[in-house]
C-alpha positions in Angstrom: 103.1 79.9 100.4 101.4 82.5 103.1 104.1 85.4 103.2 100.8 87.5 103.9 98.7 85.4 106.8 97.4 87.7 109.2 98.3 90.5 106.5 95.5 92.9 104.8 95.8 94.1 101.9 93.5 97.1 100.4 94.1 97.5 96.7 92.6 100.6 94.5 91.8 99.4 91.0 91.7 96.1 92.7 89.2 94.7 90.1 91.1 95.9 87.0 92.9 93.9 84.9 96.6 94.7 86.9 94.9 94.8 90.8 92.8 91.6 90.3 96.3 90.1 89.6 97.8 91.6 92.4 94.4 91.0 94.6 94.5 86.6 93.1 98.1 86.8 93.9 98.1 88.1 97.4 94.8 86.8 98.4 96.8 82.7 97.9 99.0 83.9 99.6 97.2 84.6 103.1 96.2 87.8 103.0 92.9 89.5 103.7 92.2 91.6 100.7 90.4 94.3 100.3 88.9 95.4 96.4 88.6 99.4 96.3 87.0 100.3 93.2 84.8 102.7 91.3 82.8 99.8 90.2 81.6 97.9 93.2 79.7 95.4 91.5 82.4 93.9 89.6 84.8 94.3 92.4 81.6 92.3 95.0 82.1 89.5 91.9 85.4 88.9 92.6 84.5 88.9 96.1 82.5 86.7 95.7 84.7 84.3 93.1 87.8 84.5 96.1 85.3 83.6 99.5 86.7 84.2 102.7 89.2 86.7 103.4 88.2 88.8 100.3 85.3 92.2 100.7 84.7 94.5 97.8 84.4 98.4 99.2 83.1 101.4 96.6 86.1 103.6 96.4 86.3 106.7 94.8 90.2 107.5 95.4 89.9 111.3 94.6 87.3 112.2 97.5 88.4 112.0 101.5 85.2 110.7 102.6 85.5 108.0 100.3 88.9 106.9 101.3 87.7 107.2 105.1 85.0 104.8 104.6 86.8 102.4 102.7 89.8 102.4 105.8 87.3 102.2 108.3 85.7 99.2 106.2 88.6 97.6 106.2 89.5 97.5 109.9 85.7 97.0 110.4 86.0 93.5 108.9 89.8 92.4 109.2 90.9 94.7 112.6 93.3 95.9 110.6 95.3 97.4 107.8 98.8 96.9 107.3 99.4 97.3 103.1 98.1 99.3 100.5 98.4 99.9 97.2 98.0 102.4 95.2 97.0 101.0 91.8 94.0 102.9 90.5 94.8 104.8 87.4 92.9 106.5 84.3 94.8 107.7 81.0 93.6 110.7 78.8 92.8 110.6 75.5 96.0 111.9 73.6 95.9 115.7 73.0 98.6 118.4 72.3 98.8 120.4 75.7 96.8 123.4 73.8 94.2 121.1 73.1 93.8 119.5 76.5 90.8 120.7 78.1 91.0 122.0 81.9 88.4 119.0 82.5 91.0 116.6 81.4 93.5 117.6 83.6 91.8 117.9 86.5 90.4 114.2 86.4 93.6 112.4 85.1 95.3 114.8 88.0 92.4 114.0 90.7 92.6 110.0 90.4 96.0 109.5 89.8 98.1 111.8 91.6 95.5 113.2 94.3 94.2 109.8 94.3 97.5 108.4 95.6 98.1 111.4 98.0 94.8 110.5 99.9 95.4 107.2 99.7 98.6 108.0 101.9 96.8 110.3 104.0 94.5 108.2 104.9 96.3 104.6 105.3 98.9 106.2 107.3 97.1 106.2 110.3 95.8 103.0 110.4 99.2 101.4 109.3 100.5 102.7 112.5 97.8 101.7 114.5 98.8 98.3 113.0 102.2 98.5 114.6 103.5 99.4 110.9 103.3 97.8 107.0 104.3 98.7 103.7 102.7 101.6 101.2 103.3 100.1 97.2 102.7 102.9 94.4 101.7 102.0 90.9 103.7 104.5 88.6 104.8 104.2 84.8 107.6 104.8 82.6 105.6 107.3 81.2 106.5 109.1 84.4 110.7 109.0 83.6 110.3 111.0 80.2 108.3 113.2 78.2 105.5 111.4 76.2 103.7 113.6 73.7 100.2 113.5 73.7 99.9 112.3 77.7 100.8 115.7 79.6 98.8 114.7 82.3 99.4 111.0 82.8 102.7 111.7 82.5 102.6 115.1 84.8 100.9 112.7 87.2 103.2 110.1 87.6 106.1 112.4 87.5 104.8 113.5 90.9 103.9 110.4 92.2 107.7 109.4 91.9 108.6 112.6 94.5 105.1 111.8 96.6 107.0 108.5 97.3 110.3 109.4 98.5 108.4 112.2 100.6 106.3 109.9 102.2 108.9 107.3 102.7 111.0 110.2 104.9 108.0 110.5 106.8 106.7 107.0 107.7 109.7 105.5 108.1 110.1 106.2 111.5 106.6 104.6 112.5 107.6 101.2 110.3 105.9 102.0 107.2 107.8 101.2 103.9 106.3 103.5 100.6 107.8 102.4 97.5 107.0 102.7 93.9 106.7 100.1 91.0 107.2 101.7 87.6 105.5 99.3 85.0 106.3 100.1 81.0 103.8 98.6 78.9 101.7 95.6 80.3 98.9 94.0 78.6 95.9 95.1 80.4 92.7 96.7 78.8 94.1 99.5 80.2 97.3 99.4 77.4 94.7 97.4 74.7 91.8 99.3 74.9 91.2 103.1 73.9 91.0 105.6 76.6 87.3 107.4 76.7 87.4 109.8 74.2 90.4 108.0 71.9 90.3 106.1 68.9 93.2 104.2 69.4 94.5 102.0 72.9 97.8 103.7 73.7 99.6 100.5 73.1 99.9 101.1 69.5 102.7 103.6 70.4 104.8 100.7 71.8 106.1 98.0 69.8 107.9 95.5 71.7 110.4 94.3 69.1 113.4 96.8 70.1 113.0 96.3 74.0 115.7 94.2 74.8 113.2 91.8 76.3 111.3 91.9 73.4 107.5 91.2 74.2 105.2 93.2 76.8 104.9 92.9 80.2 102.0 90.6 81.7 100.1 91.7 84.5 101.7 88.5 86.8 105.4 89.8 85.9 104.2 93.4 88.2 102.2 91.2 91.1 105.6 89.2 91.5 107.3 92.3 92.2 105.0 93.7 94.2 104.3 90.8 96.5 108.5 91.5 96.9 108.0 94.8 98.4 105.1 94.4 99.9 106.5 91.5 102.2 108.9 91.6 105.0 111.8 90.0 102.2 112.1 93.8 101.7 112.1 95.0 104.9 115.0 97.3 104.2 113.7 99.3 101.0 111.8 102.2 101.4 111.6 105.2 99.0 112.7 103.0 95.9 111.3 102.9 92.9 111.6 99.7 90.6 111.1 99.8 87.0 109.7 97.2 85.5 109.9 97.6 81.4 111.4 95.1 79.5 114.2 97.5 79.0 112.0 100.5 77.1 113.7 102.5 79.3 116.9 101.8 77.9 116.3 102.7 74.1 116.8 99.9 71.5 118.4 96.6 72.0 120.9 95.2 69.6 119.0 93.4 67.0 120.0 89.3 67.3 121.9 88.8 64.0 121.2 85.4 61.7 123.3 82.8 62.8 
């Protein structure tokens, strides 16, 4: 398939355990990609592992400058950008809200709501020098509900939610689609593996046995999704969001009685 020839693609995170899905998935399928990250020598690796049509930038998504580089990096080496998304994400250890240090806040806040705001800000432009694209937000169920313990995760992708359906009223006229994807728990470091400064990964909260699909997401059941909305198959959604949760959402499933 090549829904995404003459397509590029800059994905934050993009060498995490969820973007390097999404960067595999739409790098087979024609696209230039583009792996923003904190860590640029993993993200050169899988560069380097994908060959042509693939360029690791350093990306700090809560500073301008950094985001300016990494467009002008991108239309530097492809002429173009015409997607992005907004995938980079870091979780706080858990604390009451009286506990949570002002430090805390301000990081979870600065990468994963401030983060995607820039990202916007800055991709927006180039989009529409691109004649238009799509803008694909990586939320979280966390951010449909109170979760105690997360107040800023959860604050952050709360916002991220209205930052869509703003942005989507504004772009639209210039041919640029923002949605959101709203992932429950998906089995990524990021869910396995404790948060800096926690003892426990966050996915000990969740078991799957009362979702009504009853096992967690993989990181290959978001990338299908968001190769959807980031192709021209979804040329009519914009300001959507789409969760994507095995039906946490929902509360419990009816248990399968003994036949």
């Amino acid at each position: 398939m090549s829904r995404f020839a003459d397509q590029t693609v800059l994905v934050t995170g993009g060498a995490g355990g969820q973007g390097s899905s999404h960067v595999r998935a739409l790098h087979a399928e024609g696209a230039n990609v583009v792996i923003g990250g904190i860590d640029a020598e993993r993200g050169a690796r899988l560069a380097a592992e994908l060959g042509e049509g693939a360029l690791a930038v350093r990306l700090d998504v809560s500073q301008e400058e950094s985001w300016a580089a990494a467009v002008a990096a991108t239309e530097q080496a492809f002429g173009a950008l015409t997607i992005l998304v907004n995938n980079a994400g870091v979780q706080n250890p858990p604390a009451l809200i009286e506990a949570t240090g002002r430090a805390t806040w301000d990081r979870i806040l600065d990468v994963n709501l401030t983060g995607t705001f820039l990202g916007i800000k800055a991709a927006a432009p180039a989009l529409r020098r691109a004649g238009g694209g799509a803008i694909v937000n990586i939320g979280s169920t966390m951010g449909a509900g109170g979760t105690a313990f997360y107040a800023p995760y959860v604050a952050g992708k709360w916002a991220v939610r209205g930052l869509t359906r703003t942005a989507a009223l504004e772009l639209g006229r210039d041919n640029i689609r923002v949605n959101a994807i709203v992932p429950g728990v998906v089995e990524t470091p990021f869910i396995t593996e404790p948060a800096a400064g926690s003892d426990a990964p966050i996915g000990d909260l969740y078991s799957p046995e009362p979702f009504a699909v009853p096992r967690l997401g993989q990181p290959a059941d978001v990338t299908a999704l968001l190769l959807f909305l980031a192709s021209p198959q979804a040329a009519f959604i914009t300001g959507a969001e789409y969760v994507i949760d095995g039906g946490l959402l929902l509360g419990p499933a009816l248990r399968k009685e003994p036949a």
